[in-house]
N, C-alpha and C positions, 0 to 999 in steps of 0.2 A: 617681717610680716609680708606676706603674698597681698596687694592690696588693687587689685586691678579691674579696668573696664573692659571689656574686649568688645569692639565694633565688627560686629560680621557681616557677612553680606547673605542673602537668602539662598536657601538649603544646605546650607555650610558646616550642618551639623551641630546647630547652637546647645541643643537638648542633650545631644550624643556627649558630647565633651564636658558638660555638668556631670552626668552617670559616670561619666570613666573618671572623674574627679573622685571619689567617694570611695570609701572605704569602712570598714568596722570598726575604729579604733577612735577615732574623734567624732566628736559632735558636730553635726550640721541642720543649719537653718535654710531651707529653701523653701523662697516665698517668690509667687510669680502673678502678671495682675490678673488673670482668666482662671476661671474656672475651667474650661478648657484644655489647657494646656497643663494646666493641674494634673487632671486624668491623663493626660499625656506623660506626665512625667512620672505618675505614679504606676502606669504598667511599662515606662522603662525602668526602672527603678526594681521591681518586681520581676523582670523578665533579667535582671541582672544578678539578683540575689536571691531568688524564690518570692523574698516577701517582702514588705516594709520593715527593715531590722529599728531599733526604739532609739540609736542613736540620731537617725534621721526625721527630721519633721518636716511634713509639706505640707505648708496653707497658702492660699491664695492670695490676693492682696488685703483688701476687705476682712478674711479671717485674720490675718496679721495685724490691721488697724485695730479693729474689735476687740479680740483676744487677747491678742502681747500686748498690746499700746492702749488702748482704753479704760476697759475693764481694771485694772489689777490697778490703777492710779486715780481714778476719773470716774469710775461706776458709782460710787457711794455721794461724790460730791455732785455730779449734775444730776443722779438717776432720771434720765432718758430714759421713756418705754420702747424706743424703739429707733426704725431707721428711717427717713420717708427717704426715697428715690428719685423724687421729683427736683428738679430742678428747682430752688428755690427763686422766691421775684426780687428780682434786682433791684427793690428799695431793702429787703432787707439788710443787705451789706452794709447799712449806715446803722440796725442797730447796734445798741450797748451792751455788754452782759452775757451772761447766759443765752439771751434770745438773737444773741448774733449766730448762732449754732446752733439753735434748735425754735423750731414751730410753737406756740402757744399752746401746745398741746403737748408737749415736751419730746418732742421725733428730731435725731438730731439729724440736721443735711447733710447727706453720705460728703458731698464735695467739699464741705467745712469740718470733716472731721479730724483729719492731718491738720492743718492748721489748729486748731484746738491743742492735739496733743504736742505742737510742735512748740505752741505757748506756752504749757501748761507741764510738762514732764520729759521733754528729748532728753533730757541726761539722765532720767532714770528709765527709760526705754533703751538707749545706749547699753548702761552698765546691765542690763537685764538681760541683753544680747550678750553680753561680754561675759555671764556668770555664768548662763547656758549653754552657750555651743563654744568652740575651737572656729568653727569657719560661716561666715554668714554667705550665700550667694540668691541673686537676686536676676532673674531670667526674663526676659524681653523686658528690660527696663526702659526700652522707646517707650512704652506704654503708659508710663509718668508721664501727667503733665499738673498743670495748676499746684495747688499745696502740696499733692501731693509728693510731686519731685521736691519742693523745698521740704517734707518731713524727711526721707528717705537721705538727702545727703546734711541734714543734721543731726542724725541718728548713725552713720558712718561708725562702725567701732573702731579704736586704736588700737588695742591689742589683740585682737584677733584676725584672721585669715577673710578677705572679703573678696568677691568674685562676683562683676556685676555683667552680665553677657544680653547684647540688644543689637539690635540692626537701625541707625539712624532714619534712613530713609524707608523703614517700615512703619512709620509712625502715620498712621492716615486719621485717626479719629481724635479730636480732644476728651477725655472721658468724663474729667472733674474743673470742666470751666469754672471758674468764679469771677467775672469783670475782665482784666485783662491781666490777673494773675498768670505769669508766665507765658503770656499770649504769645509769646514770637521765638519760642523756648527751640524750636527748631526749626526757625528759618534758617539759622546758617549755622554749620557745619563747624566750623574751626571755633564759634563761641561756645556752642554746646558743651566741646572737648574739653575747653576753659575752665569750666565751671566745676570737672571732673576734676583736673587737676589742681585747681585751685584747694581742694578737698584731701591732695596727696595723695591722690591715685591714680596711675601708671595708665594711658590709654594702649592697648595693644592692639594695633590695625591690620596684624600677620596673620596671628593664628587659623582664624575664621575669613580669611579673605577670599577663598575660592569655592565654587558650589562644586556639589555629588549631584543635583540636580539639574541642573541647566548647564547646556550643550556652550563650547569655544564660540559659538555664531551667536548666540543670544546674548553670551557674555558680551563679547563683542558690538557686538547691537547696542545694548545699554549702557556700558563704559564710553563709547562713541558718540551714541542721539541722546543719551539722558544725560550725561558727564557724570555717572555714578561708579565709582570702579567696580569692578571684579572679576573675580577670576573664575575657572573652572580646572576642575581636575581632571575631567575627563579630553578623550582626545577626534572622537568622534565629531563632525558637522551635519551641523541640519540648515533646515531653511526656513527665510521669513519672507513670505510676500505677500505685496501689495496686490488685494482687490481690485481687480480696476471695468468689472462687467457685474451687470446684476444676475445674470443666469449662475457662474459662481458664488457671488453671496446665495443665490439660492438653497442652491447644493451644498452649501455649507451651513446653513441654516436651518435645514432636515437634518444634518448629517448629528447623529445624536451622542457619536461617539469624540466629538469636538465641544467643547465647552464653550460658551460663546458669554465674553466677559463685556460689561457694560459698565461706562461711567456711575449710571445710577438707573434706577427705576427696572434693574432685571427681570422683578414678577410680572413686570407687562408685558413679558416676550415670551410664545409659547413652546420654549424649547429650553434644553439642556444649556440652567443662564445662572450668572452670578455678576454681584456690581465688583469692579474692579478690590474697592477697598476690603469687601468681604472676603473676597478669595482669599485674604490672607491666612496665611497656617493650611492649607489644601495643598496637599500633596498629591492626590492623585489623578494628574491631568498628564494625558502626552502632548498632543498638538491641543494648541490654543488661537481660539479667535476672538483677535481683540478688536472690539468695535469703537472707532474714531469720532468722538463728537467735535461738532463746528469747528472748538476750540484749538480739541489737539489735532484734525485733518489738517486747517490751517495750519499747523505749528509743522505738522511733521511735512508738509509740501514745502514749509520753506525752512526746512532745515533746522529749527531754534525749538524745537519740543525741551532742552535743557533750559529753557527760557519760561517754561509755564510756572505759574506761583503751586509753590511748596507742596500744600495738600495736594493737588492734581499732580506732580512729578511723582510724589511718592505714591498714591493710588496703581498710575501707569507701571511704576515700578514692581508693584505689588504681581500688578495684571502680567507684566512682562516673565517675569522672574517664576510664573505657574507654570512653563512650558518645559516638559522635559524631552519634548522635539520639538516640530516644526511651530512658528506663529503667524497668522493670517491676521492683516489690517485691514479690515474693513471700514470702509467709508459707510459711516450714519446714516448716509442717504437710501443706502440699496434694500437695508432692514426697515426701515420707520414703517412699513408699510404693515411689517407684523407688529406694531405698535398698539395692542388693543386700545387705549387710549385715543389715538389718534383714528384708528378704523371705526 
C-alpha cells in the first residue's frame, strides 16, 4: 500500500499531481477542506477527463464529515436539525452528553463534530472508506487543525491507497478551535511530521519541493530570511527590494497593477489589497508589495524575521510565495497615511 504525506512548498503544483494520480479503473475519494478549492479541483478534474467520471468523488471537508461520517451512523441517534457555525462558549466544553455537541435546540457545533464521530464510529467510517474506494487522498491537509486532524488520522485506512498532500507553513488560520485542542499542532515542524508517521505514513519532502511559481530569488529569499526551504524550477531571477522613500511607496501604491499584501485590515487601503493570510491559493499576481508592520520591519532590519511566532511566519510566507516576479517591502510607515481608519 502507497500510504503517504507529501509536504510541498507553494505553487509546487499540489492540485496538478492529485489529477495526474487518477485514473478510470479504481475508485477514489478526494476530500479537501474549502469549498474553494473544491471548484478547483473539479474543473481540473474535468479539464482532464471531459467530466466527472463516477469512479471519482469530490466533497469537501464538512460534506465528508456530514455525509460519509455522520449521517449513515449518528443521524437517527442524535437527530440534530442542523449545523450552528458559531463558535460555541467555552463553558460549554464542560458539558455531559449529547449537549456537549450540540445547542439546546439540537444544532450541532460544526468544531465538535469530528470529535463526536471520532468517539462514536471511527472504525466504521474507516471500513466505509475501505469498502468504497481503492485510494483515499486528502488535499491541503495544513488546513486540519482541533478535532478535526485527530478524526482524519483515526480514520487512516489500512488497506487501501492514502495520499495526503499539504504545505506546512501554509497553515495561517485555526478553523475548528475548541480550548487548546491541538493548539500548538504546528508550532514545530519535525512534531507535526511525528504524528504522521506514527500513523505509518511515509512523509515525502521531494516530490513537491520546488515552485513553477516563484522565481530562484524569492526562493532564495525565503529559504534564507524565513528558514523555510524551497526550491524553484525555474531558472530566471528577479528582484526584491527594499522601500526606503515615500515618493516610491507612493508610486507603488497607485500602481494598481501590484497587489499590495497587508498583515491585516486590507479593506482599509484604497487600492489593489489583500491581508497576507488571505492571498492564500491566488495565483495571479506578478510583482508583489509586501507591506512590513512594526513587528516584521523590526525583524527583518535585524535579520531574525525566521524568529517571528508561527502564525506571522507562515502568513509572511503566504505573502512571500504570491510573487511570480519581483517583491517590494514596504515600510508600514510610508502607507498608514491611506489608512482610512487612521485619516
Amino acid at each position: 500500500m502507497d500510504r503517504r504525506l507529501i509536504l510541498a512548498v507553494a505553487g509546487s503544483g499540489k492540485t496538478t499531481y492529485l489529477i495526474n494520480s487518477l485514473d478510470l479503473d479504481r475508485r477514489f475519494l478526494i476530500v479537501t477542506y474549502t469549498d474553494n478549492n473544491l471548484s478547483h479541483i473539479r474543473r481540473s478534474v474535468i479539464n482532464r477527463f471531459g467530466y466527472v467520471p463516477k469512479n471519482i468523488t469530490l466533497l469537501s471537508y464538512f460534506q465528508f464529515l456530514i455525509r460519509f461520517c455522520y449521517r449513515p451512523f449518528l443521524k437517527d441517534r442524535f437527530r440534530a436539525k442542523g449545523i450552528i457555525w458559531k463558535m460555541p462558549e467555552d463553558w460549554t466544553r464542560y458539558r455531559k452528553g449529547f449537549y456537549h455537541y450540540m445547542t439546546s435546540h439540537k444544532y450541532l457545533y460544526h468544531n465538535r463534530i469530528a470529535k463526536l464521530c471520532m468517539l462514536q464510529c471511527k472504525d466504521m467510517i474507516r471500513a466505509r472508506i475501505e469498502k468504497f474506494y481503492d485510494c483515499f487522498m486528502f488535499d491541503e491537509v495544513q488546513d486540519l487543525g482541533g478535532h478535526d486532524f485527530n478524526l482524519i488520522q483515526s480514520i487512516i485506512p489500512n488497506n487501501i491507497d492514502c495520499l495526503f498532500v499539504g504545505d506546512f507553513y501554509q497553515h495561517t488560520f485555526d478553523t475548528s478551535k475548541d480550548g487548546n485542542v491541538n493548539q500548538n499542532l504546528y508550532s514545530d515542524y519535525g512534531s507535526y511530521k511525528r504524528k504522521w508517521t506514527a500513523k505509518g505514513i511515509v512523509v515525502d519532502e521531494v516530490s513537491l519541493s520546488n515552485s513553477y511559481r516563484c522565481s530562484p530569488t524569492v526562493c532564495d529569499f525565503v529559504s534564507q530570511s524565513l528558514c523555510i526551504a524551497i526550491g524553484s524550477h525555474r531558472q530566471d531571477q528577479t528582484n526584491i527590494y527594499f522601500v526606503d522613500n515615500q515618493a516610491s511607496a507612493d508610486a507603488l501604491f497607485y500602481d494598481q497593477s501590484k497587489v499590495k499584501l497587508f498583515f491585516k485590515d486590507a479593506n482599509k487601503y484604497n487600492c489593489l489589497s489583500e491581508n497576507w493570510g488571505k492571498s492564500k491559493g491566488l495565483d495571479n499576481f506578478h510583482d508583489v508589495c509586501i507591506v512590513l508592520n512594526a513587528t516584521t520591519l523590526k525583524a527583518y532590519k535585524k535579520n531574525t524575521l525566521s524568529n517571528l511566532a508561527a502564525s506571522t511566519l507562515n502568513k509572511l510566507y503566504v505573502a512571500c510565495t504570491r510573487a511570480k516576479g519581483d517583491i517590494y517591502l514596504i515600510p508600514h510607515l510610508y502607507l498608514d497615511q491611506y489608512n482610512v481608519k487612521i485619516m
